[in-house]
Structures are given as structure tokens and as C-alpha cells.
BAFI-3210 file (N, C-alpha, C; in Angstrom, 3 decimals, decimal comma, padded with zeros to 6 digits):
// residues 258
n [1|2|3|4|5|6|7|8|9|10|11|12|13|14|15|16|17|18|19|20|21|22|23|24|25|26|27|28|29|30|31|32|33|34|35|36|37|38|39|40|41|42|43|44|45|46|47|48|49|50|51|52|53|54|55|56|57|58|59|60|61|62|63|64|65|66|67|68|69|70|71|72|73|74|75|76|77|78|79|80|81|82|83|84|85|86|87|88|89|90|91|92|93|94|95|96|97|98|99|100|101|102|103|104|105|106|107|108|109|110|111|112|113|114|115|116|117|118|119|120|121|122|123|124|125|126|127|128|129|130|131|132|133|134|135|136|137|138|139|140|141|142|143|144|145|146|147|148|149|150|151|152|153|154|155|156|157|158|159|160|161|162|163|164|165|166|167|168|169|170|171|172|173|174|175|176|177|178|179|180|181|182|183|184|185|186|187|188|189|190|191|192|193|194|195|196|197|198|199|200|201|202|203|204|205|206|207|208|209|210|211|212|213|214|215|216|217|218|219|220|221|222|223|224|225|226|227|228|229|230|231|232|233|234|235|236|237|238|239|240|241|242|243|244|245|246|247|248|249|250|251|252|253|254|255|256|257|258]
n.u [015,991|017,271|015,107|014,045|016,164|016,252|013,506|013,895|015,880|014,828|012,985|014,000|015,396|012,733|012,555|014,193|014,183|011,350|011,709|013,869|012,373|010,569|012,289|013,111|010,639|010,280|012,511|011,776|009,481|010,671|012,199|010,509|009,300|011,181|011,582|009,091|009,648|011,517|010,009|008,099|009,680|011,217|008,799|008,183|010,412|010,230|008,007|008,552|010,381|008,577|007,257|009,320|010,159|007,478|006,641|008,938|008,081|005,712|006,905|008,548|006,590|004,928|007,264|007,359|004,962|004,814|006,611|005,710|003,174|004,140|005,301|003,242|001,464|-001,230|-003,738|-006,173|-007,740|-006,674|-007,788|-007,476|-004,140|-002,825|-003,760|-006,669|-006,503|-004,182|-000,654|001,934|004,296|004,053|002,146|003,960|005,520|004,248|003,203|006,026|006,705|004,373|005,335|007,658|007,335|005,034|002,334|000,381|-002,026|-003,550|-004,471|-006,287|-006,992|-009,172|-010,217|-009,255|-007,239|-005,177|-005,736|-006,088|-003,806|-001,911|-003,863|-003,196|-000,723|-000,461|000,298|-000,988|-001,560|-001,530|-001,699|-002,184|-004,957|-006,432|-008,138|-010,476|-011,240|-013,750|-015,285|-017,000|-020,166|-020,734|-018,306|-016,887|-018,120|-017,503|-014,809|-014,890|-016,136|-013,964|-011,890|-013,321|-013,524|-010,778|-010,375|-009,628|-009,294|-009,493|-009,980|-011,742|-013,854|-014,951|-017,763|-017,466|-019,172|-018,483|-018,220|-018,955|-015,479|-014,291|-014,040|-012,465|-012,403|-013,930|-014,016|-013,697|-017,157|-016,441|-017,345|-016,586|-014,430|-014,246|-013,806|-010,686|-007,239|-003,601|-002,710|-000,415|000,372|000,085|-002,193|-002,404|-005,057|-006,718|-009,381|-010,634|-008,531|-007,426|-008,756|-008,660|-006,637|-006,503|-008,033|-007,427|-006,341|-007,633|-006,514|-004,074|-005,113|-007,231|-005,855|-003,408|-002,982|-003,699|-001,751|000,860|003,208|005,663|004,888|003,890|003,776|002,355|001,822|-000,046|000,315|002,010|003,364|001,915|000,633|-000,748|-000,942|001,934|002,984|001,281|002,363|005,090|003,949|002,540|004,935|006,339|004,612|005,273|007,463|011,232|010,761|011,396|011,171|010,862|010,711|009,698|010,965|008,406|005,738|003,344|004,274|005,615|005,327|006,742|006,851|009,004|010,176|013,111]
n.v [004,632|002,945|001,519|003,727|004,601|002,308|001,997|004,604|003,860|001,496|003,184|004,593|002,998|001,907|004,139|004,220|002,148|002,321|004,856|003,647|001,541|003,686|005,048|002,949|002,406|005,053|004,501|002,475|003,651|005,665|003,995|002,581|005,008|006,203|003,713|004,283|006,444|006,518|004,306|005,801|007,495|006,013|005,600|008,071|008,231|006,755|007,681|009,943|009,444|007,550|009,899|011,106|009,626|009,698|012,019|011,990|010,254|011,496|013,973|013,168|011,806|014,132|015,172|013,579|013,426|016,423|015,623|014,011|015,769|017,698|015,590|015,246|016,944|018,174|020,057|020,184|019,770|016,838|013,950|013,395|011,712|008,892|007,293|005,688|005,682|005,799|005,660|007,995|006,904|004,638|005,624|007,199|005,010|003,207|005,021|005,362|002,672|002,146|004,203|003,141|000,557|000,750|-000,613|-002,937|-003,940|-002,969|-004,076|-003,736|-003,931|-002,572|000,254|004,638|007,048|005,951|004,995|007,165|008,006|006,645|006,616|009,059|008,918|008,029|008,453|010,415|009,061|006,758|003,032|002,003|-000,024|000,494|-001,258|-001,577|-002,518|-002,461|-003,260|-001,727|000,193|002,790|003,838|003,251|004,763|007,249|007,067|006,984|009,713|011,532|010,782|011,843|014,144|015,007|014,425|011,975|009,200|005,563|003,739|001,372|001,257|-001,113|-002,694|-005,350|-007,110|-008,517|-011,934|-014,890|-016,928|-019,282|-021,920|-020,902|-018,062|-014,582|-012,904|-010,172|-010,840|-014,019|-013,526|-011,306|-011,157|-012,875|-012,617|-011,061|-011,262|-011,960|-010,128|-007,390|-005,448|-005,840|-004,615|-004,266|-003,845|-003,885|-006,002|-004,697|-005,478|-005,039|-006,295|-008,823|-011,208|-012,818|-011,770|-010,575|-013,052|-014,353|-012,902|-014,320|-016,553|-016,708|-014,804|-014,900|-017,182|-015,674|-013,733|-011,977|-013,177|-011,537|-009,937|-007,797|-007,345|-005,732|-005,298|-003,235|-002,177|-004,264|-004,823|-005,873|-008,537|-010,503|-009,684|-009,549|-012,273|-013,113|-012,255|-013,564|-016,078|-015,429|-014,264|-016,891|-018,354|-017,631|-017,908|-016,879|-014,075|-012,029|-010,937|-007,966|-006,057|-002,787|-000,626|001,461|003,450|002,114|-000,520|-001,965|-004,468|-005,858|-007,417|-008,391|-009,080|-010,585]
n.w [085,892|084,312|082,687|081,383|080,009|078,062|077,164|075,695|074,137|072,265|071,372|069,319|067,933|066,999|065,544|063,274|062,333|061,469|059,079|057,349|056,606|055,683|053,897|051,769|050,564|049,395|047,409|046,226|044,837|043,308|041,722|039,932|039,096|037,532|035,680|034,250|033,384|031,207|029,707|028,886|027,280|025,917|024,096|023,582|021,579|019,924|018,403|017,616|015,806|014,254|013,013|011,619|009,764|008,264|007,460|005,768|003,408|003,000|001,728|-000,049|-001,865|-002,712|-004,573|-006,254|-006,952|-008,177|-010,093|-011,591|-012,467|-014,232|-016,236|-017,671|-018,617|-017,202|-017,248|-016,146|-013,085|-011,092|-008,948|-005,919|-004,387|-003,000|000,512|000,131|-002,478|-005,956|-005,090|-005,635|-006,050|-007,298|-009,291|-010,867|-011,664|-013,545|-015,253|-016,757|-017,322|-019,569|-021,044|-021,953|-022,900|-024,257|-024,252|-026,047|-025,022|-021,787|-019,038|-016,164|-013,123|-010,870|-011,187|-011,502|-010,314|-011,275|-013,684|-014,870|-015,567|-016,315|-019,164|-019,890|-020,353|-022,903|-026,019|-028,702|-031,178|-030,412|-030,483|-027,915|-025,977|-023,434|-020,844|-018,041|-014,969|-012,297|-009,192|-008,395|-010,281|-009,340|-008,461|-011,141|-012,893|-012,226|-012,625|-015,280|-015,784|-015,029|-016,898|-019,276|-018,678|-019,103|-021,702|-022,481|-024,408|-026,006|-023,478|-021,779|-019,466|-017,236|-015,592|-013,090|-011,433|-007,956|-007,245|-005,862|-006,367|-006,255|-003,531|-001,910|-001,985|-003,160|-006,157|-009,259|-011,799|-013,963|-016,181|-017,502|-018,589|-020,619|-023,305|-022,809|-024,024|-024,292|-022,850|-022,259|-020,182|-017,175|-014,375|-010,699|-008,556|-007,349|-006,926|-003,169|-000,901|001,844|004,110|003,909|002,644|000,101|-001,477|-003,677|-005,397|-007,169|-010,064|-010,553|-010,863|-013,050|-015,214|-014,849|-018,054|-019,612|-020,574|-022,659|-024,069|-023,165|-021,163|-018,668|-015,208|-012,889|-009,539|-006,714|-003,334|-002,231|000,152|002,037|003,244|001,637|-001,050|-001,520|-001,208|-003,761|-005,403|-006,081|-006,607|-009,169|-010,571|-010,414|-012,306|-014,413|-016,722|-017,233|-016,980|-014,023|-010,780|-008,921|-005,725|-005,564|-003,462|-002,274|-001,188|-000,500|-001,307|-004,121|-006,451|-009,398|-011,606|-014,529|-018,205|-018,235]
ca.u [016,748|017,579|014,523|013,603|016,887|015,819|012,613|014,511|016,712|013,620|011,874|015,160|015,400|011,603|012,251|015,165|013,212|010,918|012,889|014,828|010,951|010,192|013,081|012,933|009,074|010,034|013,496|010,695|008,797|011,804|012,604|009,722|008,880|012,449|010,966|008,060|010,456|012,300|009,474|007,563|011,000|011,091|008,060|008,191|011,426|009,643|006,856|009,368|011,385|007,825|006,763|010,228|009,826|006,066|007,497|009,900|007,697|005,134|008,034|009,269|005,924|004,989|008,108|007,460|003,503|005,025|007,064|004,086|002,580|004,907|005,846|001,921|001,131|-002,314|-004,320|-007,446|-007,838|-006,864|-008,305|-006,315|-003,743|-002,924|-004,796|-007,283|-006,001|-002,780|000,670|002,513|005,875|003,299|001,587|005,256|006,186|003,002|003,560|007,257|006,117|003,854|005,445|008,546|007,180|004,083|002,052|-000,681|-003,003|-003,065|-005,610|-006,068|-008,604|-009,606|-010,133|-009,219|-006,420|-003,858|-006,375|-006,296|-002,430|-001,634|-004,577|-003,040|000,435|-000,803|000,025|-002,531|-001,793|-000,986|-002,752|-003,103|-005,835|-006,404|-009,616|-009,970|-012,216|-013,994|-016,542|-018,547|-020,528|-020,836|-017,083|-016,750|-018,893|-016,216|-013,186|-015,605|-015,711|-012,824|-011,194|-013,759|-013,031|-009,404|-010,153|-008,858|-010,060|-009,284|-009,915|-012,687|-014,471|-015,683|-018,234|-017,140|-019,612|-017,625|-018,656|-017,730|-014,996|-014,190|-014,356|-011,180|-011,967|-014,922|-013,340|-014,767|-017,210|-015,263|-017,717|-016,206|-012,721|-014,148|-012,484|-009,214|-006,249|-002,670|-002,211|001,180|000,601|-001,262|-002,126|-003,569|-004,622|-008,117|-010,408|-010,394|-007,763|-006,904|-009,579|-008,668|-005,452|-006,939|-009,238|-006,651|-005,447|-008,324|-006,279|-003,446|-006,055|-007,702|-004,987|-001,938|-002,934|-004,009|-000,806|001,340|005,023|006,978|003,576|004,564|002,483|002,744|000,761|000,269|-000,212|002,649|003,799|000,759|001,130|-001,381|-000,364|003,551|002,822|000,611|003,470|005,779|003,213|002,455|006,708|006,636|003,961|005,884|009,034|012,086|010,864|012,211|010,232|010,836|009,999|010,281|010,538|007,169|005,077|002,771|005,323|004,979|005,724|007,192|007,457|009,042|011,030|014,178]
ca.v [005,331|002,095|001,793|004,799|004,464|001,163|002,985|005,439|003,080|000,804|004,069|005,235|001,654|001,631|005,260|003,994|000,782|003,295|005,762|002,846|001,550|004,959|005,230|001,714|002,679|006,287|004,024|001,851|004,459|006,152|003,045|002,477|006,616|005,815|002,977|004,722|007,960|005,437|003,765|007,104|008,412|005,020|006,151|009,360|008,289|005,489|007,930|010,969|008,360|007,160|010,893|012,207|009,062|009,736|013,599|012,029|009,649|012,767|014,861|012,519|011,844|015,154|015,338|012,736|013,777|017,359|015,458|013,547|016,858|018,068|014,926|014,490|018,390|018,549|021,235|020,018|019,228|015,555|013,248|013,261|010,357|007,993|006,481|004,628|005,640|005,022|006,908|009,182|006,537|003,710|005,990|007,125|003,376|002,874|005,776|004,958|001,284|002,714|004,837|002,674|-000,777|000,866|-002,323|-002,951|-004,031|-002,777|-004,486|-002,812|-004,071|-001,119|001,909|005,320|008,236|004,778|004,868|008,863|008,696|005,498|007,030|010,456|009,264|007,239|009,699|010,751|008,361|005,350|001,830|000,671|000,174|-000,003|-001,765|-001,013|-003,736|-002,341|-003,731|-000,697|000,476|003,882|004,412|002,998|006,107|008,456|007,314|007,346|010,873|011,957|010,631|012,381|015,987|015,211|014,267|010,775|008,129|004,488|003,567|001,145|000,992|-001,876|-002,979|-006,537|-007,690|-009,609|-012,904|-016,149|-017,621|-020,667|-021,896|-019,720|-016,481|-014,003|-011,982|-009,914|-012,033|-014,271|-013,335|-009,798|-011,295|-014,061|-011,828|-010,609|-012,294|-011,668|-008,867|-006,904|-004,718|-006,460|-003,537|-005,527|-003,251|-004,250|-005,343|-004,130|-006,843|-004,906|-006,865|-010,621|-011,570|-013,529|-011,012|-010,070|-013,730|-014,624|-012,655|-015,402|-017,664|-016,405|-014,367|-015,492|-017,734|-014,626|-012,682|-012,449|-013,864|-010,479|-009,564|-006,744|-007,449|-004,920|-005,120|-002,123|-002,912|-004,856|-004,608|-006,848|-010,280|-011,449|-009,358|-010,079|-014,108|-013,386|-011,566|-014,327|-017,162|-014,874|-014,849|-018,737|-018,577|-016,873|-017,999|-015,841|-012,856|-011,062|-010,031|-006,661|-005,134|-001,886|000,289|002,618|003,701|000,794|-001,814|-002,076|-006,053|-005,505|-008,868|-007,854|-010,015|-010,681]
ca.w [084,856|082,953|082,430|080,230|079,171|077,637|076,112|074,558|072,535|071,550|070,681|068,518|067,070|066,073|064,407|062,729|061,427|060,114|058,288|056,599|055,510|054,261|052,585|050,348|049,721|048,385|046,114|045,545|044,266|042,473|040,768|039,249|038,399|036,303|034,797|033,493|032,489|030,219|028,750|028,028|026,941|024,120|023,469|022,520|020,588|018,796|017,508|016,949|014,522|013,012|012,177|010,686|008,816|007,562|007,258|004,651|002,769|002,289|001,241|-001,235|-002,424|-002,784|-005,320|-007,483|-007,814|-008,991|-011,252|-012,633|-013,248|-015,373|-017,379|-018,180|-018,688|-016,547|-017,706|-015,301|-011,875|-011,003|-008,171|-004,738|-004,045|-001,797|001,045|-000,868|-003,807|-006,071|-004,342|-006,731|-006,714|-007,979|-010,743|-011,910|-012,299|-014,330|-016,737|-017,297|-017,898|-020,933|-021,789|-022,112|-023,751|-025,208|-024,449|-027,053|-024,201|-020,671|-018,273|-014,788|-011,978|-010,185|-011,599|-010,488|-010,632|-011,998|-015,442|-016,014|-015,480|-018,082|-020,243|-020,051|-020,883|-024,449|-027,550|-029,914|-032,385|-029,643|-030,458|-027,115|-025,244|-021,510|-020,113|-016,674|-014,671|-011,169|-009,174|-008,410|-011,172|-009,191|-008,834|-012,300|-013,504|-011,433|-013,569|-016,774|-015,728|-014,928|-018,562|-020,062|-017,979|-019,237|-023,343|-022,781|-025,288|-026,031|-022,598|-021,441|-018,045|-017,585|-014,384|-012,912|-010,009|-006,800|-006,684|-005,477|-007,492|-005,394|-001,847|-001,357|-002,426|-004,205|-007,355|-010,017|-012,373|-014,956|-017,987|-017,743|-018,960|-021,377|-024,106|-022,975|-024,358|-024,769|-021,983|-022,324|-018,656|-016,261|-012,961|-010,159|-007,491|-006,692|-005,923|-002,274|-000,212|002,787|004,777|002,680|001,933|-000,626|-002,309|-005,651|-005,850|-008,253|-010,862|-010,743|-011,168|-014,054|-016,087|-015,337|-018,809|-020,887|-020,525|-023,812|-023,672|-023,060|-020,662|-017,039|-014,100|-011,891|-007,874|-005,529|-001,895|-002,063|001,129|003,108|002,604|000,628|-002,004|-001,755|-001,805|-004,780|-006,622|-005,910|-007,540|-009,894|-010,940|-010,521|-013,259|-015,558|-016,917|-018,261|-015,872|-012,326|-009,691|-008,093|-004,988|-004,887|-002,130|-002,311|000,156|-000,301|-001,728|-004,989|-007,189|-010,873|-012,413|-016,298|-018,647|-017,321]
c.u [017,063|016,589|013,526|014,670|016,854|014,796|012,892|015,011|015,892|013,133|013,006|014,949|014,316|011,775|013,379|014,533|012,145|011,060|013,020|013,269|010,455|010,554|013,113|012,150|009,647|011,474|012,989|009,901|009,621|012,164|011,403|009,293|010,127|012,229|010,545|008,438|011,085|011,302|008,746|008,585|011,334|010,133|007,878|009,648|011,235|008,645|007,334|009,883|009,586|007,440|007,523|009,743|008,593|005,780|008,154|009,630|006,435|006,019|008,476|008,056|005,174|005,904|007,726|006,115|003,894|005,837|006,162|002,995|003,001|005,044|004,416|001,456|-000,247|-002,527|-006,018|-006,908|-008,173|-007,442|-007,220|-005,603|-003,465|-003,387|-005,003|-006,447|-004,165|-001,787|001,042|003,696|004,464|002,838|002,604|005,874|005,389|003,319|004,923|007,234|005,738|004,412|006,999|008,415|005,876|003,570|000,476|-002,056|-002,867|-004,763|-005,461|-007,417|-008,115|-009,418|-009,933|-008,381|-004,858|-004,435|-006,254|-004,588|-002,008|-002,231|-003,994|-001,403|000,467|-000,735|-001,134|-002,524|-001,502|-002,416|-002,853|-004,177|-006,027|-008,006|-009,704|-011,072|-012,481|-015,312|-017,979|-018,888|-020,846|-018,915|-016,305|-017,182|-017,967|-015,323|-014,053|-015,864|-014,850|-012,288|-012,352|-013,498|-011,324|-009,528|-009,231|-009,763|-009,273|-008,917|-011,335|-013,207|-015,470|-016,079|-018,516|-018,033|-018,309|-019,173|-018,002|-017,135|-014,554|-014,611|-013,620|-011,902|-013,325|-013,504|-014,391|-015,230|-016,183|-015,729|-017,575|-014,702|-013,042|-013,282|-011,300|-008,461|-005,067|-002,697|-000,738|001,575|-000,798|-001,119|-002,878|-003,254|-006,443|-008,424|-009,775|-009,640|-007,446|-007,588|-009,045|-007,700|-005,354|-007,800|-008,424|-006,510|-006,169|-008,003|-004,872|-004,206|-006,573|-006,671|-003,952|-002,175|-003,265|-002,251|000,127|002,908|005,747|005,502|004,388|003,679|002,831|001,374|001,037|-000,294|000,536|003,029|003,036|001,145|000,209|-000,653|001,109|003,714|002,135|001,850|004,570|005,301|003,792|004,235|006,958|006,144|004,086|007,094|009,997|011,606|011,024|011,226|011,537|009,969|010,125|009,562|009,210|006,388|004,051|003,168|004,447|005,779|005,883|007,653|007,527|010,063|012,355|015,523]
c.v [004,416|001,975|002,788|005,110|003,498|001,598|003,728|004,646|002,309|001,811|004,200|003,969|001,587|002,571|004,836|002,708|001,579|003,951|004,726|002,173|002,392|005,294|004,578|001,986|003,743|005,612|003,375|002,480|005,223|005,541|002,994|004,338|005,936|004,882|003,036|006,247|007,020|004,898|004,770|007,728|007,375|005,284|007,145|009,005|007,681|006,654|009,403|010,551|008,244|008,484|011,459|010,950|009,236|011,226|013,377|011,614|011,052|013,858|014,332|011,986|012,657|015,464|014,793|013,002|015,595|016,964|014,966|014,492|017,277|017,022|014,700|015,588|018,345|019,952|021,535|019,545|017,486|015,005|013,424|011,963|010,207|007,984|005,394|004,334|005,411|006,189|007,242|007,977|005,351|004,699|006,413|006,190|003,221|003,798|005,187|003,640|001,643|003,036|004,235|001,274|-000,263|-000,596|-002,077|-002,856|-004,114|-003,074|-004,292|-003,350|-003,432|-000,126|002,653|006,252|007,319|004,829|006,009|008,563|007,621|006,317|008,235|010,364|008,548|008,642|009,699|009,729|006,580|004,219|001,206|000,844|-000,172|-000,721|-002,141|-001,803|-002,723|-003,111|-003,343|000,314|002,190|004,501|004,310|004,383|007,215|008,558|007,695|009,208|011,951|012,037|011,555|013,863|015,866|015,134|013,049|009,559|006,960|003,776|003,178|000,639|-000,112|-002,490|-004,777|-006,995|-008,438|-010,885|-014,059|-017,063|-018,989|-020,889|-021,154|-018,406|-016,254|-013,048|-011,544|-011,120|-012,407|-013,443|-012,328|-010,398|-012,648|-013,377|-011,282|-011,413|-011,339|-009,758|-009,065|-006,294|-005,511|-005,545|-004,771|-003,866|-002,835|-006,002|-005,002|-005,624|-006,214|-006,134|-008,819|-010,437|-012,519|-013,045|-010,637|-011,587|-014,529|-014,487|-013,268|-016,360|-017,854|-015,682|-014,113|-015,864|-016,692|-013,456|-013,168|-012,487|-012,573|-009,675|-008,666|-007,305|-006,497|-004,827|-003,832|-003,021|-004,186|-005,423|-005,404|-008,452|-010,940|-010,937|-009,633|-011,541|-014,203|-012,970|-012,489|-015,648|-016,717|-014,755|-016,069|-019,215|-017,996|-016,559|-017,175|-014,211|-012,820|-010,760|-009,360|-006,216|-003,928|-001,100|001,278|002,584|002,902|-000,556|-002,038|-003,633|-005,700|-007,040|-008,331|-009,114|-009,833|-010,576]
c.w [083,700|082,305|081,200|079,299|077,864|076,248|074,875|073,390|071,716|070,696|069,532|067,761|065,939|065,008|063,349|061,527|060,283|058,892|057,330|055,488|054,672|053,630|051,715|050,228|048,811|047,171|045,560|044,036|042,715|041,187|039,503|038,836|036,950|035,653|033,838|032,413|031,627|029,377|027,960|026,890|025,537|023,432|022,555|021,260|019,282|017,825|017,048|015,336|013,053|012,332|011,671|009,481|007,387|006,584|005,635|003,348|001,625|001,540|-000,366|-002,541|-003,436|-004,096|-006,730|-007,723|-008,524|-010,492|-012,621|-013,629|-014,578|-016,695|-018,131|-018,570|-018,041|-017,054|-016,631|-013,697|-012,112|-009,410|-007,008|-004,946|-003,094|-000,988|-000,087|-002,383|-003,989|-004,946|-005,640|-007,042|-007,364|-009,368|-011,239|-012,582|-013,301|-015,905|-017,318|-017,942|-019,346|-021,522|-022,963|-023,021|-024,303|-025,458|-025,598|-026,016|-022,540|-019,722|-016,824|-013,797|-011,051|-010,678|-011,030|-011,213|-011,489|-013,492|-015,860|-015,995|-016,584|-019,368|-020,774|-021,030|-022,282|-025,319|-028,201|-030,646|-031,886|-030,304|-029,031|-026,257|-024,074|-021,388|-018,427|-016,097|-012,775|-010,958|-008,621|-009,683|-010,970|-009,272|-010,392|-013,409|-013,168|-012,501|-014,934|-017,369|-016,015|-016,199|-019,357|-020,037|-019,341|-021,045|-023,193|-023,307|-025,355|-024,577|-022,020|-019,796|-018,030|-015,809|-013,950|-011,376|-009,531|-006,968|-006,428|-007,024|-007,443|-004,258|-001,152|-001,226|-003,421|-004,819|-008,178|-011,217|-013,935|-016,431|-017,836|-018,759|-020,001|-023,142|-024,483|-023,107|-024,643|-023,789|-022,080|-020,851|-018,192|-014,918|-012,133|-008,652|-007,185|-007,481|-004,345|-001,517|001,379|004,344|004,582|001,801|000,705|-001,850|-004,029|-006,444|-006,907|-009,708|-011,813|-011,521|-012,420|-015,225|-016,033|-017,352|-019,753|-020,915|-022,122|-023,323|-022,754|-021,675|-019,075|-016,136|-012,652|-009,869|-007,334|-004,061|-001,625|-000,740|002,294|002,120|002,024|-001,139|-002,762|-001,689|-002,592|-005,676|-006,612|-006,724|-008,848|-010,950|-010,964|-011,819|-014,499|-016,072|-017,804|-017,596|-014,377|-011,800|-008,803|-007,318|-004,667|-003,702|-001,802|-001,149|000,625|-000,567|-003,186|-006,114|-008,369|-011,283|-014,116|-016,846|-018,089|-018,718]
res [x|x|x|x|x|x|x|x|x|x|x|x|x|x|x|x|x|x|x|x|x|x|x|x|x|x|x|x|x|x|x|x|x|x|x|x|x|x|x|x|x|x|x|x|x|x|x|x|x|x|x|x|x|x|x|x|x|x|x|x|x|x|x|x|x|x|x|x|x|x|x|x|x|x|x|x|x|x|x|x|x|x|x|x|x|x|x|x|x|x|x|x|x|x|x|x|x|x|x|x|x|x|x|x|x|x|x|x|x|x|x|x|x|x|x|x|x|x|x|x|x|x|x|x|x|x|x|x|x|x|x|x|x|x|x|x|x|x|x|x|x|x|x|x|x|x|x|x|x|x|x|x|x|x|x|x|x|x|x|x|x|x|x|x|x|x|x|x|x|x|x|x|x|x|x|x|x|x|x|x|x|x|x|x|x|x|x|x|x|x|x|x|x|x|x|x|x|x|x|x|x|x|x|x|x|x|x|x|x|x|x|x|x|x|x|x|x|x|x|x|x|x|x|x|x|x|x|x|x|x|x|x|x|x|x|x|x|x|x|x|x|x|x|x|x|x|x|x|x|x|x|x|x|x|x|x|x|x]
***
């Protein structure tokens, strides 16, 4: 009788040993499910947050390209923005710029929907002239287009091969720019940099020294760091003006007299 009495309690013991194993596996288990409900759960919170955000930026964008409409009267169909192209708070800065210091000479590398919107906001009887530097001779033909759809004149397209400009860095070539002097708006928003944090900074290099005393320099694509340590030189190299960053959807650098 002791015997199986014996049994029994071993057997009870082992089931008890069990149990208590199957239970830490399944808190085991538990723990970690709650883990993974928590990190999914930052997850989704993280990419809720980034799309009201992206929600707000399109929203607000959206605003200021209806305002653009209006202050410029469009009568034609214009080019899409942003992505590649400019954003709506960058081409509002641009017009207001113009339209505000009326620079004699406005020099722009990269052409695009940033040259019809300067070109568009010059009066009839304006002297200045833009010259717009790209380094495809097919997208170069696009904007040449475009200004022409729209009736916009004193505005030259001009086709700048990439080539190497040092051991640093290719830029467009120099003998495109052996003529410009005394820039009032300087745009910098090519050539293409997303790839080469190094790819704009040729335009330090080269026309920083052409800019005229009271001269703007405005960057898009602020916001990556080649661009925002070029706009910072670029302010070192130019005394008696501020650099500004403003807030835009690509970060945009405003160095003006101060």
C-alpha cells in the first residue's frame, strides 16, 4: 500500500513539475506575444504620426500652390510640383524675392516649373533677366517650352554639360558662366545632388565671386546635408548677410543682406 502510495505522490509531483513547466512556457510565450503587441503598437503609432504629418504638409502645400495661382493669374496649364520638382512654399519664396527686390539679374541652375514662376512674376516692362543653366539639353527644351506656351520672354535657357570640375566634384561646364557677372538672385537647385553631397557645391566655387554686393542666394533641398553645409559656406562667403532656414518641405537656405 505504501508502495503505490509512494507512486502516486511521485506521479502527482511529476504532474505538478509539469503544469508549472507549461505554465512558464505559455508566460513565456505571453511575454513575448506582449512584446511584439507593443512594438507593432509603436509602430503603427510611429507611421500614424508620419502620415497625419505628410497629410499636413500636402494640405499646406496644396494652399500655398492655390495661392501661387492666383497671385500669378495662370491662364495655361502649368507643370506638376514637387518630388523632383520645385514645392509650392519654395516657388512662393522665389516670386516674393522678385517680386520684392526686382533683381536686375537672376541666375538659376536647373531649370523647370522655378523659371516659369520667376519668369511669370517679371512685369511687362521689367529689366531683369533670368538665365537659367541645366545640364540636359532635352529637359532644357521642356522649360524652353513651357515659357513659350505661357508668353514669357527675357528668359534664357541655357545647356551646361556636367563635367569634372576638380578631384572633388563634376559641375556644369565653366565656359557656360564665363559671362555672368554681378548676380542679384542666385537659385541653386541643381544640378541633381540627392545621390552627391557634393554635386551643387561647385556653385560656391565658381559664383560666390560673381554675385553683386546686395546679391540673395537662395538653395532648395536644404534639408540634406550637403546642401545645408553649402548654404552655411556660402553665408561665410558673404559678408553683411543672414542665413535662413526655413521650414519647407524640402528645407529651403535664404542668405539676403542683413
Amino acid at each position: 500500500m505504501s508502495l503505490l502510495l509512494t507512486i502516486a505522490v511521485i506521479g502527482l509531483a511529476l504532474g505538478l513539475l509539469f503544469l508549472v513547466w507549461k505554465l512558464r512556457k505559455i508566460a513565456r510565450k505571453l511575454g513575448q506575444t506582449r512584446k511584439e503587441m507593443a512594438k507593432l503598437n509603436n509602430e503603427f503609432q510611429t507611421a500614424l504620426k508620419n502620415l497625419e504629418e505628410k497629410q499636413w504638409v500636402a494640405y499646406r502645400q496644396s494652399e500655398i500652390y492655390a495661392q501661387l495661382l492666383n497671385e500669378l493669374s495662370f491662364t495655361k496649364a502649368i507643370p506638376p510640383t514637387r518630388s523632383w520638382a520645385a514645392s509650392p512654399d519654395l516657388l512662393m519664396t522665389l516670386v516674393a524675392e522678385v517680386k520684392a527686390r526686382k533683381p536686375k539679374l537672376i541666375v538659376e541652375l536647373g531649370s523647370g516649373l522655378s523659371t516659369l514662376m520667376m519668369g511669370k512674376s517679371l512685369s511687362a516692362d521689367s529689366a531683369t533677366k533670368i538665365i537659367s543653366f541645366d545640364h540636359s539639353a532635352e529637359f532644357a527644351q521642356v522649360t524652353r517650352n513651357v515659357l513659350e506656351q505661357h508668353s514669357i520672354t527675357g528668359v534664357e535657357i541655357r545647356v551646361a554639360p556636367l563635367e569634372q570640375y576638380d578631384a572633388e566634384r563634376t559641375w556644369y561646364s565653366r565656359k557656360a558662366f564665363t559671362d555672368i557677372s554681378q548676380i542679384d538672385l542666385l537659385v541653386i537647385d541643381g544640378p541633381p545632388g540627392s545621390k552627391d553631397p557634393k554635386a551643387r557645391t561647385g556653385a560656391l566655387l565658381e559664383l560666390a565671386s560673381k554675385l553683386s554686393p546686395k546679391a540673395v542666394v537662395i538653395i532648395d533641398d536644404a534639408n540634406r546635408e550637403g546642401e545645408h553645409a553649402m548654404a552655411e559656406s556660402f553665408a561665410k562667403a558673404m559678408p553683411g548677410h543672414t542665413l535662413r532656414f526655413l521650414p519647407h518641405e524640402k528645407g529651403t537656405a535664404v542668405i539676403s543682406p542683413s
